[in-house]
C-alpha positions in Angstrom: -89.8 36.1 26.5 -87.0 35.8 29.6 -83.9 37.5 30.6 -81.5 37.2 33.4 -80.6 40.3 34.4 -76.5 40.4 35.3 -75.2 42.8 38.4 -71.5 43.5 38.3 -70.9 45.2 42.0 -67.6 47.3 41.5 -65.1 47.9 44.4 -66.5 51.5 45.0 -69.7 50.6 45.5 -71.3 51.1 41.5 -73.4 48.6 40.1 -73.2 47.2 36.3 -75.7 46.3 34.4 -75.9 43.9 31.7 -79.4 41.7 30.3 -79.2 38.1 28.8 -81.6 37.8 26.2 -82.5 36.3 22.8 -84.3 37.0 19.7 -87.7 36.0 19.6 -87.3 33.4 17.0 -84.8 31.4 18.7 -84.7 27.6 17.9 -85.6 28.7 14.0 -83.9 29.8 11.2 -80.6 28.0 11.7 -80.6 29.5 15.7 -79.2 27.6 18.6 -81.7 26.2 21.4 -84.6 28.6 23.6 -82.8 29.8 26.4 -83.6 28.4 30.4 -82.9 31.0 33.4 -82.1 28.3 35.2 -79.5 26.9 32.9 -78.3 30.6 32.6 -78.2 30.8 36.5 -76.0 27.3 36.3 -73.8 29.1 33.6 -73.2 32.5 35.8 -72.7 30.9 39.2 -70.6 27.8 38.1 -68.2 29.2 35.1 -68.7 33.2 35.6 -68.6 34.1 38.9 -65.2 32.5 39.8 -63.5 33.8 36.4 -65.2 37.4 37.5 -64.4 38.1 41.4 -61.6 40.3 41.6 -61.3 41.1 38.5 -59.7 44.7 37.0 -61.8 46.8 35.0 -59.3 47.7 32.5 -60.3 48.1 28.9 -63.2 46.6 27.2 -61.3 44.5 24.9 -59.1 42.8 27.2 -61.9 42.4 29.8 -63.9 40.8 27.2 -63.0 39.0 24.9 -61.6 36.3 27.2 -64.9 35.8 28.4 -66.5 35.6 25.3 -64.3 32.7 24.4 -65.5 30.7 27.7 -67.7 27.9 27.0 -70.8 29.7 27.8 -74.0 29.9 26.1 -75.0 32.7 23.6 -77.3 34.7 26.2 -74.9 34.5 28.7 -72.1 35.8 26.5 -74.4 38.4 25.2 -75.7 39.5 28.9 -72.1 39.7 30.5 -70.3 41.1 28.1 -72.8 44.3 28.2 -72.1 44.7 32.0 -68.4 44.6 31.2 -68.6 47.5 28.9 -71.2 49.7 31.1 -68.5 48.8 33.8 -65.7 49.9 31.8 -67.7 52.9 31.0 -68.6 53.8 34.5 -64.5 53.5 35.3 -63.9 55.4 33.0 -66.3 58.4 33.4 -67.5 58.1 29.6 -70.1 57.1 27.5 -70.3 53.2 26.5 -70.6 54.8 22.8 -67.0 56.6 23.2 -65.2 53.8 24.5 -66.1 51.4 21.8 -65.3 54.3 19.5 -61.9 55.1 20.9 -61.0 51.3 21.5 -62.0 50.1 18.3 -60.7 53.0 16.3 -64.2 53.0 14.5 -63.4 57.1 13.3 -67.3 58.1 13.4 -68.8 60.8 15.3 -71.6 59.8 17.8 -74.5 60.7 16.8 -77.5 59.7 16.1 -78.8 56.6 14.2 -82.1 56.2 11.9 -84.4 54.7 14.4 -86.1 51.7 12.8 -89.9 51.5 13.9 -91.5 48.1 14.2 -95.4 48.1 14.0 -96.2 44.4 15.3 -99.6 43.6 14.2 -101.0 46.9 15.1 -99.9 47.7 11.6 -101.6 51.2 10.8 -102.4 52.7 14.4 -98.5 52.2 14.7 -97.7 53.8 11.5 -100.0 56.8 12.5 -97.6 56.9 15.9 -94.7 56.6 13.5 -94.8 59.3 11.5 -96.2 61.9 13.8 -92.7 61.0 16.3 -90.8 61.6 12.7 -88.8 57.6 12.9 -86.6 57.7 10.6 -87.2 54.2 8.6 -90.8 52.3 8.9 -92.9 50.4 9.4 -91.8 46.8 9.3 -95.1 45.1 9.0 -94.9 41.7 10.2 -95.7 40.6 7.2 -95.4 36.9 8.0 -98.2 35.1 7.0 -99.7 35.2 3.0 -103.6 35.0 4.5 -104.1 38.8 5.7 -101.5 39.9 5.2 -99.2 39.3 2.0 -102.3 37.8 0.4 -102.0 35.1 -1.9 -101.1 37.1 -5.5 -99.1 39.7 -2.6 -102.1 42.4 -3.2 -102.8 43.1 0.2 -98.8 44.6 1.0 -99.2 46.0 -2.4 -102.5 47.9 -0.9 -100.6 48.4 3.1 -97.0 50.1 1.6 -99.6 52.5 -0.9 -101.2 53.3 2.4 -98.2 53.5 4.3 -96.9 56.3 1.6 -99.9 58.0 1.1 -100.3 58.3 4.8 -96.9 60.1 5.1 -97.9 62.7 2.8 -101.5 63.0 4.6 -100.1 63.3 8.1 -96.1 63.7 7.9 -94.5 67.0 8.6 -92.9 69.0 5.3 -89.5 67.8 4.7 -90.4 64.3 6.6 -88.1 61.8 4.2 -88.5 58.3 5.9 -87.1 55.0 4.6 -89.8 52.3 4.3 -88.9 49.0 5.3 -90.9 45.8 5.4 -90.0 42.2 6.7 -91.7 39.5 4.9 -90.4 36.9 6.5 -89.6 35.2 3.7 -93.5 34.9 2.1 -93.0 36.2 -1.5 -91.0 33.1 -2.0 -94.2 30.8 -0.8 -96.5 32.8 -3.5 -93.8 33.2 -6.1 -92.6 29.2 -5.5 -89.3 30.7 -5.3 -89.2 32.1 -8.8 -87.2 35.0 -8.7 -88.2 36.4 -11.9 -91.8 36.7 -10.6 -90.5 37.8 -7.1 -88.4 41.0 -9.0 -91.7 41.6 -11.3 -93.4 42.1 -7.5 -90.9 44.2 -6.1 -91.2 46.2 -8.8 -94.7 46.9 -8.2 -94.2 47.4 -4.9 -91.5 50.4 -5.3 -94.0 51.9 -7.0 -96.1 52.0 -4.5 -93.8 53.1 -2.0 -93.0 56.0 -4.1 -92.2 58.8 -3.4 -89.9 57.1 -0.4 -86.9 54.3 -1.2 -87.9 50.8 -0.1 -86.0 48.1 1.4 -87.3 44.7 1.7 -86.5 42.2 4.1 -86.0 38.6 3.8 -87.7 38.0 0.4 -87.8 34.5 -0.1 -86.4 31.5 2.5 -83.8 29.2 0.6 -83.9 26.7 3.3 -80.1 26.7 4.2 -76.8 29.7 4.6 -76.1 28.4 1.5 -79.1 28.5 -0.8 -79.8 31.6 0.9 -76.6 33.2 -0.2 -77.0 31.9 -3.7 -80.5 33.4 -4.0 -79.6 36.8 -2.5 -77.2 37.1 -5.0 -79.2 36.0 -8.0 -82.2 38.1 -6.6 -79.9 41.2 -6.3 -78.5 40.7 -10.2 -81.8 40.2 -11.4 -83.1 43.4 -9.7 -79.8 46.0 -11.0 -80.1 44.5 -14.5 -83.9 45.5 -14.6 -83.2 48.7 -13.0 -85.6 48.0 -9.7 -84.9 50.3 -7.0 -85.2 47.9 -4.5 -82.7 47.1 -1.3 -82.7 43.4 -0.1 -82.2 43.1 3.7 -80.7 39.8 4.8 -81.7 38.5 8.3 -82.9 34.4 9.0 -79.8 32.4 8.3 -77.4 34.8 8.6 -77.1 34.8 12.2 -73.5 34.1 13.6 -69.9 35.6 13.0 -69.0 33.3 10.0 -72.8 33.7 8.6 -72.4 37.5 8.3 -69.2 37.3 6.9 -69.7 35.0 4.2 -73.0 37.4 3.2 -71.4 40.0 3.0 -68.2 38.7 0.9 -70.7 37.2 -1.6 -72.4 40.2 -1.9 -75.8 38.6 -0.9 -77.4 41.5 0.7 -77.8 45.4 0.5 -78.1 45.7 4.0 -77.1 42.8 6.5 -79.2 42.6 9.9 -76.8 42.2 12.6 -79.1 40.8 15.6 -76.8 41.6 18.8 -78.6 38.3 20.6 -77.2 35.8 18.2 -73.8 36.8 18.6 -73.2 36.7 22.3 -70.6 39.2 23.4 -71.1 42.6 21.8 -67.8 42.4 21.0 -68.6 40.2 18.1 -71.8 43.2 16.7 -69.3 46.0 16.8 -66.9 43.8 14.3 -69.9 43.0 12.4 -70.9 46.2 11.6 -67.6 47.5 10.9 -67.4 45.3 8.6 -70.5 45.8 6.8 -69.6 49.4 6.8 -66.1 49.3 6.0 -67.8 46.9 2.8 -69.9 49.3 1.8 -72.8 47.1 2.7 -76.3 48.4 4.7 -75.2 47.8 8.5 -78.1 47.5 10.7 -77.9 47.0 13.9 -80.5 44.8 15.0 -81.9 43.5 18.4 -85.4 41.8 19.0 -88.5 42.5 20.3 -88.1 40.2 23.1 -85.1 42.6 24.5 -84.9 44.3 27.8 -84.4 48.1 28.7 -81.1 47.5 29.1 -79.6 45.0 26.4 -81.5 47.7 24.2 -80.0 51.0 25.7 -76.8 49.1 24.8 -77.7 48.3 21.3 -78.0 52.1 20.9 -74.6 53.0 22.0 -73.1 50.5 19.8 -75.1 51.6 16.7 -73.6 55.2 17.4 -70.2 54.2 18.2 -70.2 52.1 14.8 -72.0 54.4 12.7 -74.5 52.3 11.6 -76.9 53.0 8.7 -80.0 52.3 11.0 -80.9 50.9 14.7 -84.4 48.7 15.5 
């Protein structure tokens, strides 16, 4: 993974901070090109810095969107456009969380989000680590590969979201209620052949394991295309309320950009729609995003990657707060 890490000097002497970054997968799943720091470097110095120097700090908004318009790159929108709001913030004397609330009249209180764990391939040490720091939804998986992990008849997740359960009740504190969440990265659909009949017969199975807890699933089965994707979250999530499966169907590869989320959530594709910050470029465009997931009454989740920085991901947070979103990785 690289960054670029953006420094906005303000007039008083106060430094902003702001990360260019991308999600791990870039170049897959209908995503632009992997990011260079040198073409990120060309970017800031040749088209940002000029547009930048002497520039007020007045609201977020103003300051921003502008420059997310530029013809700059998706990192590079992404990375300045979080030093524009910390320096907005610092201005201001608030949090980054209450001036995207107050600007973008989102009417929640800040407070905070379900942390989402991710357990990488460390998949039940992690979980141990999970549930004795309470996160509120686990353990993601990385289920993205049918040999050792799926398996090819989907037994061995059957056996890991048991454990996962069982575990909680072993090892969780009384009252501990987490959501469990896997990403399969699209692998029932490779041992179903993208039969969705046989795919809802597993999830089936698989609530029951997760039981006592709710279960969300991410990225079932890979249509190939925004399209067939759409199609087949829809069919998949007809197929699963007429049969009475108690099963939530996260949406994430090929739903990437502004016009991707939005024509998920209009279709009604998705219970919850993964809003990954990185593909967006200016934050401007996630804070939308999940207002308008929320406002649908569809799952917002705010989203990052694990090839984030420090920074881009202490953003993230305040965003998920000032939104209201249903969960934060």
């Amino acid at each position: 993974g690289l960054a670029v890490c953006l420094m906005l000097v303000l007039d008083d002497g106060r430094v902003a901070l702001g990360d260019c970054a991308e999600v791990q997968y870039a170049g897959v799943g209908g995503r632009g090109p992997v990011m260079t720091p040198r073409s990120v470097l060309s970017e800031v110095q040749d088209r940002l810095r000029p547009v930048l120097v002497g520039q007020e700090i007045g609201d977020f908004r103003g300051t921003a969107e502008p420059i997310d318009a530029l013809d700059l790159s998706t990192p590079v929108r992404y990375g300045i456009s979080q030093a524009l709001l910390d320096a907005t913030a610092q201005a201001r004397g608030r949090t980054m969380a209450e001036v995207i609330r107050d600007e973008y009249a989102t009417g929640v209180g800040i407070v905070p989000v379900p942390l989402y764990a991710q357990s990488g391939d460390d998949r039940y040490t992690n979980v141990d680590k999970m549930i004795l720091k309470r996160a509120d939804v686990l353990p993601h998986g990385l289920i993205n590969t049918v040999e050792g992990k799926l398996g090819d008849d989907g037994g061995l997740l059957l056996d890991y979201v048991g454990w996962v359960a069982g575990r909680i009740g072993q090892i969780g504190d009384p009252g501990y209620w987490p959501t469990l969440h896997v990403d399969v990265y699209g692998t029932l659909g490779l041992i179903f052949d993208r039969d969705l009949d046989r795919v809802a017969i597993y999830l089936a199975a698989l609530a029951a394991r997760a039981q006592p807890f709710r279960l969300r699933v991410e990225h079932p089965v890979d249509a190939g295309s925004r399209r067939a994707q759409i199609v087949m979250g829809v069919r998949l999530r007809g197929i699963l309320r007429e049969r009475g499966i108690d099963v939530e169907i996260v949406a994430d590869e090929w739903c990437n950009t502004f016009d991707d989320i939005q024509a998920f959530v209009s279709a009604g594709a998705a219970d919850m729609i993964q809003i990954k910050a990185p593909d967006l470029g200016g934050i401007g465009n996630t804070i939308e995003e999940l207002l308008l997931a929320r406002r649908a009454g569809v799952g917002a989740f705010c989203g990052g990657t694990c090839n984030e920085t420090d920074v881009s991901a202490r953003v993230g947070a305040q965003v998920a707060m000032a939104c209201g979103a249903d969960q934060v990785l």
